[in-house]
C-alpha positions as CSV (number, residue, x, y, z in Angstrom):
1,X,32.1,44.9,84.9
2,X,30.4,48.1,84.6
3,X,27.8,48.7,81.7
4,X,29.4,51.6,80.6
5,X,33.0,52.9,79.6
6,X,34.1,56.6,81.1
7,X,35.2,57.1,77.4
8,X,31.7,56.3,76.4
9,X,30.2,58.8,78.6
10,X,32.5,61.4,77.6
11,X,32.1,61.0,73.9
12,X,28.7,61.9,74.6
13,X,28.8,64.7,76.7
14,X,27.1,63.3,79.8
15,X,29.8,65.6,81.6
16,X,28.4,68.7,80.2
17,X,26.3,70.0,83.6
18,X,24.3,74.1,84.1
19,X,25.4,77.1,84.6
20,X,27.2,77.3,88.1
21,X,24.6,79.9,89.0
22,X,22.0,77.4,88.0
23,X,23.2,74.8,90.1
24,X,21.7,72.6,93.1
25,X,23.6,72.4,96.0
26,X,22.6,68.9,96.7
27,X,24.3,67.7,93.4
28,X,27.3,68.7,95.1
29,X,28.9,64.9,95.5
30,X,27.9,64.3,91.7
31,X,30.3,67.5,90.6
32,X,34.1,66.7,89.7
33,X,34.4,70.6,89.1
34,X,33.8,73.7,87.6
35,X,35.1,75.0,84.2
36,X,34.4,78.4,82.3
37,X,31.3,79.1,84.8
38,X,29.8,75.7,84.1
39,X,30.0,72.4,86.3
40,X,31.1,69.6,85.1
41,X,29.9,65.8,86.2
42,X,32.3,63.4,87.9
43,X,31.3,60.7,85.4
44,X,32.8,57.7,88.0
45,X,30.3,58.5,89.6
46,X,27.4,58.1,86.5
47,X,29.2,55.0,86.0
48,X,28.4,53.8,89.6
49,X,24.6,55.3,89.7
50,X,24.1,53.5,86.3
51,X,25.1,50.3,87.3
52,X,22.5,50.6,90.4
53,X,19.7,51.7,87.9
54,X,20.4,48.8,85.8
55,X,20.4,46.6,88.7
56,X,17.4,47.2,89.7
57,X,15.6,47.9,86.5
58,X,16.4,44.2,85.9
59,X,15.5,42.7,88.9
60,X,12.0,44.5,88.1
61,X,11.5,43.2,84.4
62,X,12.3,39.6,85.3
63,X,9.4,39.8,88.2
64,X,7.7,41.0,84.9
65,X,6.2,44.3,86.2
66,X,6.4,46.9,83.9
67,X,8.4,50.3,83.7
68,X,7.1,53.5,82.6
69,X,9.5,56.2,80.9
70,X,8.8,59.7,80.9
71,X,10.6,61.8,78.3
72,X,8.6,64.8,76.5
73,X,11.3,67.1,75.8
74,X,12.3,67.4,72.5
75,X,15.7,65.9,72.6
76,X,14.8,62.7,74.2
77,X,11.3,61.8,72.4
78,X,12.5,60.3,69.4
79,X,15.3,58.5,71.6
80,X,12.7,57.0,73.9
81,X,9.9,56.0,71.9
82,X,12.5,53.7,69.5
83,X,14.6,52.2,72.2
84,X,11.1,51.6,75.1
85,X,9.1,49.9,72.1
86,X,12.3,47.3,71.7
87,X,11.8,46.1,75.2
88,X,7.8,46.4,75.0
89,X,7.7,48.8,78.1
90,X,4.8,51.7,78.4
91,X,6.1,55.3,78.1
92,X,4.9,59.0,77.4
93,X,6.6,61.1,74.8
94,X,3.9,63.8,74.5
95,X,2.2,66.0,76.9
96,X,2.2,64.0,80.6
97,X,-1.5,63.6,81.4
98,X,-2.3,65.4,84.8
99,X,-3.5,62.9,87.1
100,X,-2.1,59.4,85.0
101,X,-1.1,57.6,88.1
102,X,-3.1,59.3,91.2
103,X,-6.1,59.0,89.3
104,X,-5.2,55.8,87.2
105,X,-8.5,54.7,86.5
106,X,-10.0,58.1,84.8
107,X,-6.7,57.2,82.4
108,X,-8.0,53.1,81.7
109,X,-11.6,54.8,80.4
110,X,-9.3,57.0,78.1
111,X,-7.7,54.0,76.9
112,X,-11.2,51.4,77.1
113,X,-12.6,54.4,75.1
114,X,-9.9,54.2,72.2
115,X,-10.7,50.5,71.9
116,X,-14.3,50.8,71.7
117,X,-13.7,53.8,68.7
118,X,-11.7,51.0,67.5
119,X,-14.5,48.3,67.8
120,X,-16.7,50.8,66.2
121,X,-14.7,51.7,62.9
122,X,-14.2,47.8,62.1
123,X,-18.4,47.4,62.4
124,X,-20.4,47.6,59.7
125,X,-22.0,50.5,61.7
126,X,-19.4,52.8,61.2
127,X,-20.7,52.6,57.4
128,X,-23.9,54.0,58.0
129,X,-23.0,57.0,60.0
130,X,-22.9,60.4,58.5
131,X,-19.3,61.0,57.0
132,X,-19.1,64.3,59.7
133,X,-19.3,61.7,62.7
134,X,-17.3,59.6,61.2
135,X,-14.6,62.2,60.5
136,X,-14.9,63.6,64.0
137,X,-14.8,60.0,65.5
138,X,-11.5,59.1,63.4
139,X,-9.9,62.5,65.2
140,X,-10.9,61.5,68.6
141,X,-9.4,58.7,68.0
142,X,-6.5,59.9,66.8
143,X,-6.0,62.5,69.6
144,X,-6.4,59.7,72.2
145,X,-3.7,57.4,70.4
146,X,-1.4,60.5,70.1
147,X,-1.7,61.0,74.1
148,X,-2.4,57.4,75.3
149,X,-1.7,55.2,72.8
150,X,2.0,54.3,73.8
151,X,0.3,53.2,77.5
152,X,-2.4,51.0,76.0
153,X,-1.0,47.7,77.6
154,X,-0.5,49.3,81.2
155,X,-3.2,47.7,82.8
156,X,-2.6,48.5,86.5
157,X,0.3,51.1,88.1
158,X,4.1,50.7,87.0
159,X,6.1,49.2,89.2
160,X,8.6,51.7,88.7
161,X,8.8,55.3,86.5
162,X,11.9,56.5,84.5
163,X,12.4,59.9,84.3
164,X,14.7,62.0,81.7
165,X,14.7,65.4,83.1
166,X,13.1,65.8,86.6
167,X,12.4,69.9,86.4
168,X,10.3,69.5,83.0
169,X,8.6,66.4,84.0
170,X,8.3,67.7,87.9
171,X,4.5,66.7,87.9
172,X,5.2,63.1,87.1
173,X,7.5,62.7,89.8
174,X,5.4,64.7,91.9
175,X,2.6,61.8,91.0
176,X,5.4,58.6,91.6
177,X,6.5,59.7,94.9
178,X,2.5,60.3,96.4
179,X,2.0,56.4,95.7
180,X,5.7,55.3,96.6
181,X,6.3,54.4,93.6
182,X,10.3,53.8,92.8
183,X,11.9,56.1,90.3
184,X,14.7,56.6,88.4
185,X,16.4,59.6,86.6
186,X,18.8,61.3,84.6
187,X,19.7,64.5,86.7
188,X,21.5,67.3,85.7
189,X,23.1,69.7,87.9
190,X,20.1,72.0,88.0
191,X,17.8,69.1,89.7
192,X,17.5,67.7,93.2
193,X,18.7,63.9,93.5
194,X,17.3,63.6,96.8
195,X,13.8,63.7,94.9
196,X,15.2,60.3,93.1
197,X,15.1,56.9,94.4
198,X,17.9,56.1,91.6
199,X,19.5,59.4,90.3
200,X,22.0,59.0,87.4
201,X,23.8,62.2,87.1
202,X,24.4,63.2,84.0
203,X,23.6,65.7,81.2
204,X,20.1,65.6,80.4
205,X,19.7,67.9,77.5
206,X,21.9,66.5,75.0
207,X,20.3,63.8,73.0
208,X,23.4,61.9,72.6
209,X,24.3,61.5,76.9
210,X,20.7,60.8,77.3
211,X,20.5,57.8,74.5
212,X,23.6,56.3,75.7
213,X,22.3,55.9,79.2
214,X,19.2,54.8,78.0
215,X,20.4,52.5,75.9
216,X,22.5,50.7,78.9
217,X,18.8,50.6,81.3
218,X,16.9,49.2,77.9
219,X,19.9,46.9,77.8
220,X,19.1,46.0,81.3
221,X,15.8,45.3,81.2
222,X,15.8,43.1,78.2
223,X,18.1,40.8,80.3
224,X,15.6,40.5,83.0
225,X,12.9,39.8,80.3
226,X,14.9,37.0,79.0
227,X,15.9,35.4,82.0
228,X,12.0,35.5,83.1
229,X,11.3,33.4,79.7
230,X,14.3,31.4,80.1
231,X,12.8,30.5,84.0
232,X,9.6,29.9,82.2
233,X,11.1,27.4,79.7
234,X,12.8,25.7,82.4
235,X,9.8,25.3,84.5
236,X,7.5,24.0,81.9
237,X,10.9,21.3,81.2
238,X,10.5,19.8,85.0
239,X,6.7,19.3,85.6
240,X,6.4,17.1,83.0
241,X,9.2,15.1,84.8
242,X,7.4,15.6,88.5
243,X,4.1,14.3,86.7
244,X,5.9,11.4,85.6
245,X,7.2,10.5,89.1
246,X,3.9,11.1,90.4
247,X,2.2,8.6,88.5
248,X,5.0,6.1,89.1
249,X,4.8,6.7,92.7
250,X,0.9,6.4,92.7
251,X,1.2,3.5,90.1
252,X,3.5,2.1,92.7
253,X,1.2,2.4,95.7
254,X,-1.5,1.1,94.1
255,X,0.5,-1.8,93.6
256,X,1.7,-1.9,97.3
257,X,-2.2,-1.8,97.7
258,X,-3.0,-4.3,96.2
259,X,-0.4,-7.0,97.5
260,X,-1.4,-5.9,101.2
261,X,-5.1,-7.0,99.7
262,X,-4.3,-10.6,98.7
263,X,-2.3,-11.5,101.6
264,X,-5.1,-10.3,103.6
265,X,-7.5,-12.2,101.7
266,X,-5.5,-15.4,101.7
267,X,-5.0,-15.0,105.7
């Protein structure tokens, strides 16, 4: 069954696509047709492309890797930042930081940086500075949680990057697809799919069609999560049982061992 209802979609206004003289011909097989001098999305066809995207954003969350959303227009901030924290997955809402996955590691001294400010302001040194530094290391601070702090647990690259408008955030996608890193997208009939691993088309300036697909990935991924937990549960259930058979086979040995002992002894 698909994870979401063509009525769904249209209450939304996923349909809703550019200007046909703003349109890219390789969204052509996404288009059901054009209306009033704007095109309109064949939404059996977001239907299809969302059910792939989900797909695979749950296989990804139950290997527990981590996916990192990309949504700084205005529409889709709010959106994001609510629904991403749910399913405890990095994303950037504010001003994409050139360089954040080619040059990863400049990024980790950002964030080791915000934790030692943090270090510092819970020490009794912090105290004894001058209130100037202290104000001017409290808006550091602030500055680097406003930029960083929503990536603070991303430790090494995303395995994947979801994108919500792939024009605005062109340097992101720019930065996935130089270290092969899958992505996903909500494309609207202005953008290139080919650019996509998992293009959802769909109207990506309307903060309605963009929270209900997001809401069906999120959905998604918190499956994956739970049946990674659920594995674990199940795991830690059978090795106490395979440690109790061990012992009974090596209790069992030992006795074997020790028969074969006497008989040789008696013989």
């Amino acid at each position: 069954m698909s994870r979401l209802q063509f009525e769904e979609l249209l209450d939304a206004g996923c349909h809703f696509g550019h200007l046909k003289r703003k349109w890219n011909p390789a969204m052509a097989p996404y288009i059901f047709m054009e209306k009033n001098g704007i095109h309109i999305i064949d939404l059996y066809r977001t239907i299809e492309k969302v059910d792939e995207a989900a797909a695979a954003a749950k296989q990804i969350a139950r290997s527990g890797r981590k996916i990192l959303f990309v949504a700084t227009k205005k529409q889709a901030k709010e959106t994001v930042s609510s629904m991403v924290q749910e399913i405890g997955m990095p994303y950037v809402t504010e001003r994409w930081p050139g360089g954040m996955l080619t040059n990863f590691m400049t990024i980790r001294k950002a964030v080791k940086k915000m934790s030692d400010i943090d270090r510092l302001i819970e020490s009794p040194q912090f105290n004894n500075i001058s209130k100037r530094e202290r104000l001017q290391i409290q808006r550091e601070r602030a500055k680097l949680d406003k930029n960083l702090g929503s990536i603070a647990d991303l430790n090494r690259l995303p395995a994947a990057v979801f994108i919500i408008d792939v024009m605005k955030e062109h340097i992101a996608l720019a930065e996935a697809r130089k270290l092969a890193i899958p992505t996903f997208a909500i494309v609207d009939t202005n953008s290139d799919p080919r650019m996509v691993d998992f293009p959802i088309p769909a109207n990506d300036d309307a903060s309605k069609s963009i929270a209900v697909i997001l809401k069906a990935i999120c959905e998604a991924v918190k499956e994956g999560l739970a049946e990674r937990e659920a594995n674990k549960d199940a795991q830690e259930e059978v090795e106490p049982e395979v440690e109790e058979q061990v012992e009974e086979n090596a209790e069992e040995n030992n006795g074997r061992r020790r028969r074969i002992t006497r008989n040789s002894a008696r013989n």
